[in-house]
C-alpha positions as CSV (number, residue, x, y, z in Angstrom):
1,X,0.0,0.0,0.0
2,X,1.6,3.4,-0.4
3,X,1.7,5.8,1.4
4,X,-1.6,8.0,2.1
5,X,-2.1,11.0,4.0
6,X,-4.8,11.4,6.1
7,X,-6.3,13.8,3.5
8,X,-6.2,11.0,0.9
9,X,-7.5,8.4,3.4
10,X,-10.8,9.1,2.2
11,X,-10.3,8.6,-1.3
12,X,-8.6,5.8,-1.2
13,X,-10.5,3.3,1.0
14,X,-13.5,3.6,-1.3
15,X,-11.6,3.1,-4.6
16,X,-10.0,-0.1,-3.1
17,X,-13.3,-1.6,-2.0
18,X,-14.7,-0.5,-5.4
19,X,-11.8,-2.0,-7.4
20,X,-11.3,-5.3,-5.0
21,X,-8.1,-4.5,-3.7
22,X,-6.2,-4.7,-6.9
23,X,-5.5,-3.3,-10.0
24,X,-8.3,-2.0,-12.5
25,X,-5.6,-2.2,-15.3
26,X,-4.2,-6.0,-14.8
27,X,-5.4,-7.4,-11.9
28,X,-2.5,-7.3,-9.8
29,X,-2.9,-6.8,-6.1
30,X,0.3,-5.5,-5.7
31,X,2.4,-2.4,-6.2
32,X,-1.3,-0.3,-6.3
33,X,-1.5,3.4,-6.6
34,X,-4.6,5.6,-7.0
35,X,-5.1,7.0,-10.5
36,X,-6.9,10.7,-11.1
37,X,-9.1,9.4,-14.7
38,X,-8.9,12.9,-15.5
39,X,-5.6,14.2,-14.4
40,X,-5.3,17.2,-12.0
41,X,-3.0,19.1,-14.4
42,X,-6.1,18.8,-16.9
43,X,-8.6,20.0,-14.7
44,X,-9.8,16.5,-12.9
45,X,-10.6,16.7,-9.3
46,X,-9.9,14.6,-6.2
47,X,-13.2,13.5,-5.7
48,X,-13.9,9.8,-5.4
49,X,-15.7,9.7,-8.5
50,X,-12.6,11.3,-10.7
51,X,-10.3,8.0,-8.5
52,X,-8.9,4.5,-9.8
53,X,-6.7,2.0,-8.5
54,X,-3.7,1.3,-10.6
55,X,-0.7,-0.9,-10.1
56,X,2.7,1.0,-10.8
57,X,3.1,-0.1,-14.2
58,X,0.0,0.2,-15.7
59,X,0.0,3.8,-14.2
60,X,2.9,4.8,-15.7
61,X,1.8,3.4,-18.8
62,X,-2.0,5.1,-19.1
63,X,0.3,8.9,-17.4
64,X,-1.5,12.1,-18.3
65,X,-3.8,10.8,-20.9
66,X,-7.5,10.8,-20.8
67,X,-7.8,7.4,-21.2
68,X,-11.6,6.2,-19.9
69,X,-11.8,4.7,-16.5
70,X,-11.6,1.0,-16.4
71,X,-13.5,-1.1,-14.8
72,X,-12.8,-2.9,-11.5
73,X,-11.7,-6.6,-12.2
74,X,-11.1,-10.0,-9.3
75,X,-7.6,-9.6,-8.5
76,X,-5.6,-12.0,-10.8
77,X,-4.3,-15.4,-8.6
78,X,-1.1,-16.0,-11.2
79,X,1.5,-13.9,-12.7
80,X,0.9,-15.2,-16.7
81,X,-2.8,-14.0,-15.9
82,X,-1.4,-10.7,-14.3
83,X,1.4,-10.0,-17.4
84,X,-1.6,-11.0,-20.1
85,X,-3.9,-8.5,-19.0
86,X,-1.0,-5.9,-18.3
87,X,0.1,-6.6,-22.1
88,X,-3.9,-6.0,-22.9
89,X,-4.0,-2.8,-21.0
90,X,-0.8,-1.3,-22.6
91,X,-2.5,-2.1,-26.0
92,X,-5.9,-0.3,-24.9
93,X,-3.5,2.8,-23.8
94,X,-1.5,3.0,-26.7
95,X,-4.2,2.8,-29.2
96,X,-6.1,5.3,-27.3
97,X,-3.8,7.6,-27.9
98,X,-2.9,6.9,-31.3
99,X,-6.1,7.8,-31.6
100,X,-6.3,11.2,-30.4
101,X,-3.1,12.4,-31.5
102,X,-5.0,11.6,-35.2
């Protein structure tokens, strides 16, 4: 878990129940971090509702972009299920921003 501040406490118990204690991205229930959809330096809030739990990697791989939240999954019981769906997610990202850069 890293670590919170007590103003963050409220954000981040209610994005971890949401997303099962594990990552939206890959299902990894390690290594999470909480995820602003719509990043503050692009006007997103930290409200609960603008909050997503990420691991580390796929975090750094969806950055700045306004890439759509994802849905919560059931955290992921074996690494080859874990580095599928992480391979899946950077895919989603990158085409997402192929996307919008035209």
């Amino acid at each position: 878990m890293p670590k919170v501040t007590q103003a963050q406490e409220w954000l981040w118990k209610p994005a971890m129940i949401e997303y099962n204690y594990c990552c939206g991205g890959c299902g990894s229930p390690i290594d999470l971090e909480y995820d602003h959809i719509i990043p503050r330096c692009k006007g997103g809030s930290d409200s609960v509702a603008n909050i997503q739990i990420l691991c580390h990697h796929c975090n750094q791989h969806k950055g700045k972009t306004l890439f759509p939240k994802v849905a919560p999954r059931m955290p992921e019981s074996t690494i080859a299920n874990i580095v599928a769906n992480r391979k899946e997610f950077v895919y989603a990202v990158r085409a997402f921003k192929k996307s919008i850069k035209g």
